[in-house]
C-alpha positions in Angstrom: 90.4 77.9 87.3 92.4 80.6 86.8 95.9 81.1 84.8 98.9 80.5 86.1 100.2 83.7 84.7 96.8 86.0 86.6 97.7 83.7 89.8 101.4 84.7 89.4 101.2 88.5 88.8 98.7 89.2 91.9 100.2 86.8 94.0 103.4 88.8 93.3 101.8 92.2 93.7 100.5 91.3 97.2 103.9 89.4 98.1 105.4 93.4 97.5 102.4 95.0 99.4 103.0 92.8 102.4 106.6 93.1 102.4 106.5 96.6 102.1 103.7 97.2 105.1 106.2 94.7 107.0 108.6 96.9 106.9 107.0 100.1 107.1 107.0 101.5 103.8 103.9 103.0 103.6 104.3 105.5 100.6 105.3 101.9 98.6 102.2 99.6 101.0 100.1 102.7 99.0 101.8 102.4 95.4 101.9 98.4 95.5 98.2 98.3 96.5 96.6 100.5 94.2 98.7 98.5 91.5 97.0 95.4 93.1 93.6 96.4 92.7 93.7 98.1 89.0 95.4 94.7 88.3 92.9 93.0 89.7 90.1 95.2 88.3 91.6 94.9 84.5 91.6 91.3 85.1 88.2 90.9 85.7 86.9 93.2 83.0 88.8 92.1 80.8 87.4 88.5 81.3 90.3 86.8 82.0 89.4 85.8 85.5 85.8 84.4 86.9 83.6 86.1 89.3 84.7 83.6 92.0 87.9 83.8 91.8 87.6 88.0 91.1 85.7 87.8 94.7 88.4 85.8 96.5 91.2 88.3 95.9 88.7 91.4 96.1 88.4 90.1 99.8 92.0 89.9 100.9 92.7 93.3 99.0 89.6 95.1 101.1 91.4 93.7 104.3 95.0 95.5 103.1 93.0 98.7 102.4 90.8 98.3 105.6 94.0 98.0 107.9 95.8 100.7 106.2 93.2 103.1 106.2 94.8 105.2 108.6 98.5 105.0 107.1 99.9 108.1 106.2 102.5 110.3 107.6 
């Protein structure tokens, strides 16, 4: 299972990356996600979170980067 304070952190990180591609923001959508996926990255190599729950946030941070691919000015 993994910490409240992980699930807290990159739950927060994407709340901010959805908020800001909500409202058009993409020069913060860009910032917030690449602090999303070093988060996520350091999390896992640092052992603090298990492959399963590593692969379940990988997924919905591939779909942000997939569908903003093409954002930039």
């Amino acid at each position: 299972m993994l910490k409240r304070k992980i699930k807290l952190d990159l739950d927060g990180k994407m709340n901010e990356l959805k908020i800001n591609l909500e409202n058009n923001y993409k020069d913060l959508a860009h910032d917030a996600l690449k602090e999303l996926q070093t988060a996520l990255e350091n999390y896992k190599e640092s052992g603090e979170m298990k492959e399963k729950d590593y692969m379940k946030y990988k997924q919905k941070v591939d779909s942000y980067a997939m569908r903003m691919m093409n954002y930039h000015h």
